[in-house]
Backbone as CSV, one residue per row, in Angstrom:
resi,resn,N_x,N_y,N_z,CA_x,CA_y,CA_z,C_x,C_y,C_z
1,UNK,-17.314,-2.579,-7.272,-17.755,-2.562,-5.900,-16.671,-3.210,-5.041
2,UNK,-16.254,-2.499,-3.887,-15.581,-3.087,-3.029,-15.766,-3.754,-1.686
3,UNK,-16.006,-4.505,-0.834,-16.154,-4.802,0.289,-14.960,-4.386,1.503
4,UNK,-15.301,-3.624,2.147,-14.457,-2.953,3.098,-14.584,-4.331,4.527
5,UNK,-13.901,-4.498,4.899,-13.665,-5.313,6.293,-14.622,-5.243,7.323
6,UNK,-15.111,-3.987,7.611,-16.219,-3.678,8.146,-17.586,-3.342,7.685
7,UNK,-17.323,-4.332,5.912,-19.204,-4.272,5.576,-19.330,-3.017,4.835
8,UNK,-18.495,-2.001,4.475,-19.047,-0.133,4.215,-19.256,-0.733,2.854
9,UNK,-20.044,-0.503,1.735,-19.561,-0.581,0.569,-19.480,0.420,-0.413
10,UNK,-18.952,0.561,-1.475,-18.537,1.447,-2.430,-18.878,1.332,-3.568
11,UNK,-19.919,2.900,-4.501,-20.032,2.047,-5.846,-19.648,3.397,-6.267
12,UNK,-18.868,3.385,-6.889,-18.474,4.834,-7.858,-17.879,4.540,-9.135
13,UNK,-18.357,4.334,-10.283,-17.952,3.953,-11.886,-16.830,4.848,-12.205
14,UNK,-17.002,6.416,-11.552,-16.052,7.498,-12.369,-15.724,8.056,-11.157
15,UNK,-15.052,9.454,-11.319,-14.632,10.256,-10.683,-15.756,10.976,-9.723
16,UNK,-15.474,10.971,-8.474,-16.187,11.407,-7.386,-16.285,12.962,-7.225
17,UNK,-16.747,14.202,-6.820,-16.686,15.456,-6.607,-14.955,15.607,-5.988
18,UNK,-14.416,14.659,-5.368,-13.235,15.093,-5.450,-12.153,14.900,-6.456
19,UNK,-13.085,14.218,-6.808,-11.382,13.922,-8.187,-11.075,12.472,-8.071
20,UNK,-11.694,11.438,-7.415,-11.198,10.424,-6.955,-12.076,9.176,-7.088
21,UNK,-11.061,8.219,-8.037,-12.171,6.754,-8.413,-12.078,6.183,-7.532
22,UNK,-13.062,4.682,-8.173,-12.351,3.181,-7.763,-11.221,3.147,-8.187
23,UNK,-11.729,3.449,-9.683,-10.030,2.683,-10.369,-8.936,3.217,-9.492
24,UNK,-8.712,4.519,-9.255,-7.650,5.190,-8.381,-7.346,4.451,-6.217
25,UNK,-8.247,4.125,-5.956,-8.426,3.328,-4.706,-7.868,1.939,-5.038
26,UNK,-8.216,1.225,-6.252,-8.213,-0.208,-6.625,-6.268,-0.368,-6.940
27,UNK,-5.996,1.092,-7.692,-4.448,0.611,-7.847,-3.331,1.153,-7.034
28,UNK,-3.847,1.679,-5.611,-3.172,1.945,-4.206,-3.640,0.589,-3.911
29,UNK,-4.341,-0.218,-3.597,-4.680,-1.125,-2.774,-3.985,-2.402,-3.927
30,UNK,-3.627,-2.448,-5.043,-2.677,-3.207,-5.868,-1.152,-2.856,-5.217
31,UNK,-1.313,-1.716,-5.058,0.385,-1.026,-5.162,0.483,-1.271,-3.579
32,UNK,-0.096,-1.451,-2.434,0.388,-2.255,-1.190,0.395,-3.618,-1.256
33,UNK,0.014,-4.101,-2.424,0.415,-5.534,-2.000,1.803,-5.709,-2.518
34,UNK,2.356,-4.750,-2.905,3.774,-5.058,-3.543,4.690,-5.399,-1.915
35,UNK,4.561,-4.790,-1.045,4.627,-5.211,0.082,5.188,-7.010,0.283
36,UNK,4.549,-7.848,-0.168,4.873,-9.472,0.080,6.012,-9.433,-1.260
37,UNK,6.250,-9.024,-2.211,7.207,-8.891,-3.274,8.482,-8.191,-2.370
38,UNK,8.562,-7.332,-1.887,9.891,-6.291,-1.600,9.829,-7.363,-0.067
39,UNK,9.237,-7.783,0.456,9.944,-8.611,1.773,10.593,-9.887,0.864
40,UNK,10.077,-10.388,-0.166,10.729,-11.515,-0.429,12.466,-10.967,-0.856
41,UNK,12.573,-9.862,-1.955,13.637,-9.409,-2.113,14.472,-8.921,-0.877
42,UNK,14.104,-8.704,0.199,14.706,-8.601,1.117,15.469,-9.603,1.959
43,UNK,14.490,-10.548,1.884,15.329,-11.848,2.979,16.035,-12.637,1.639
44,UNK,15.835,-12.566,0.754,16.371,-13.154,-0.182,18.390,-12.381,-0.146
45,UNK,17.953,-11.495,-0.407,19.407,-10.542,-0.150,20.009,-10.534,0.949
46,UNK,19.519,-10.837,2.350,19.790,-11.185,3.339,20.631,-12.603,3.426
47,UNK,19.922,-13.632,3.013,20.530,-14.464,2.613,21.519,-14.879,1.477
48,UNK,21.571,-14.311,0.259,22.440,-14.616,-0.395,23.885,-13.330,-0.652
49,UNK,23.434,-12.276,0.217,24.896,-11.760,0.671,25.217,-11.523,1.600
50,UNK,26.419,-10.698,2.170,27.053,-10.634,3.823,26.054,-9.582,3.885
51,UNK,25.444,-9.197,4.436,24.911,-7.536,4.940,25.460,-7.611,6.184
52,UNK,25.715,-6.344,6.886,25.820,-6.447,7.556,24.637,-6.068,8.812
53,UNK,24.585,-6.083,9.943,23.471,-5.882,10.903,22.722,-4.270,10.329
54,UNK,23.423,-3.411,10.481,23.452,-1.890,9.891,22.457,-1.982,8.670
55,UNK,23.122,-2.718,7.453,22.440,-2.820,6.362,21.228,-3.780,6.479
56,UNK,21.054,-4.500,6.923,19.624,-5.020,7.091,19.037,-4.366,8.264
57,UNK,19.600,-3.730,8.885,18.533,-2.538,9.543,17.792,-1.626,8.559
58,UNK,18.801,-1.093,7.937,18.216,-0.238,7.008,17.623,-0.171,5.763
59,UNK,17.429,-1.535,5.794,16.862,-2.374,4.695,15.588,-1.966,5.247
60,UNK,14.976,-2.521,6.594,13.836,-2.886,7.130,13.271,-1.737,7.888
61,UNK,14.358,-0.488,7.706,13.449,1.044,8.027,13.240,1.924,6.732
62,UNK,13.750,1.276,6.092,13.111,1.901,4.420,11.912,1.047,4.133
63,UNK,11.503,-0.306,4.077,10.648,-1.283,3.917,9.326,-0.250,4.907
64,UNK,10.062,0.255,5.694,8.838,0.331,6.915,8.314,1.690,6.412
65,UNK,9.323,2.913,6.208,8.857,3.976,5.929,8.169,3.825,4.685
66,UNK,8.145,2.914,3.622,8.125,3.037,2.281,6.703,2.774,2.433
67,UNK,5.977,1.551,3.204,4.739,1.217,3.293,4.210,2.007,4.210
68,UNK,4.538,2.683,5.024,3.781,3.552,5.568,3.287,4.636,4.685
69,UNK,4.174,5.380,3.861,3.825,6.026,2.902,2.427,6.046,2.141
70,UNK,2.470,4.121,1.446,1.754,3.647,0.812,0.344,3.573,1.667
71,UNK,0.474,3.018,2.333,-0.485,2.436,3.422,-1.409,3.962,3.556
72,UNK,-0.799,5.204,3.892,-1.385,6.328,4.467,-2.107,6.885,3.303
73,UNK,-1.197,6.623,1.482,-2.069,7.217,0.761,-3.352,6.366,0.361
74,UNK,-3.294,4.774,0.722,-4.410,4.206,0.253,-5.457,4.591,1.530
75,UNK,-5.456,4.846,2.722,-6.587,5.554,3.631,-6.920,6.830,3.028
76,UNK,-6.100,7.763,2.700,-6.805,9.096,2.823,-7.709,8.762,0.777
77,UNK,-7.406,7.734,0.293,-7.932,7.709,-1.029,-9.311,7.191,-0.819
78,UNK,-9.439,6.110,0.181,-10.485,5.488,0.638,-11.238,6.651,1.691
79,UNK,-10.895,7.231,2.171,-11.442,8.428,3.118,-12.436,9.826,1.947
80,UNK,-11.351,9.858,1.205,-12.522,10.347,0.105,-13.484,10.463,-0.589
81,UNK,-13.184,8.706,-1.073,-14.232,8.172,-2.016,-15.437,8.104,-0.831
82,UNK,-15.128,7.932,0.288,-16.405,7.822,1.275,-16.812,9.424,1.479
83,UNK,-16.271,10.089,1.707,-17.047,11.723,1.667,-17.816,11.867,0.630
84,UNK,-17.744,11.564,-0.509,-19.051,11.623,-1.384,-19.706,12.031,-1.502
C-alpha cells in the first residue's frame, strides 16, 4: 500500500488490467531517488576538477533532462495503476 501526498491510496498485490504493479511503481519511485546520489556526484566533480562553466552546464542539463525522463515515467506508471 502506498500513501500518495494527497491521501489517494493504492492496493494492487499483482499486475493490474494494464500490465502494471506496485512492485513496478515502487522501483520508478526507488529509481528517482537516485536523483540525491547523481547531484552528489556532480558537485563533487565540480569541486574536485577544473570544469569548465560549459561543462557544468552540461552536467546540469543532462541531470535535468535525465530526471525529467524519470520523473514523467514514474506519473504515467502511477496514472495507470489508478485507471484500474
Amino acid at each position: 500500500m502506498i500513501r500518495h501526498r494527497h491521501l489517494v491510496r493504492i492496493q494492487s498485490p499483482g499486475p493490474t488490467n494494464k500490465g502494471v504493479s506496485m512492485h513496478e511503481l515502487e522501483e520508478k519511485i526507488m529509481s528517482c531517488w537516485n536523483v540525491t546520489n547523481d547531484i552528489e556526484l556532480a558537485y563533487e566533480s565540480v569541486l574536485e576538477q577544473d570544469l569548465t562553466t560549459d561543462q557544468i552546464a552540461n552536467l546540469l542539463i543532462g541531470l535535468h533532462q535525465l530526471y525529467e525522463l524519470r520523473f514523467n515515467q514514474l506519473f504515467s506508471t502511477y496514472e495507470k495503476l489508478l485507471k484500474k
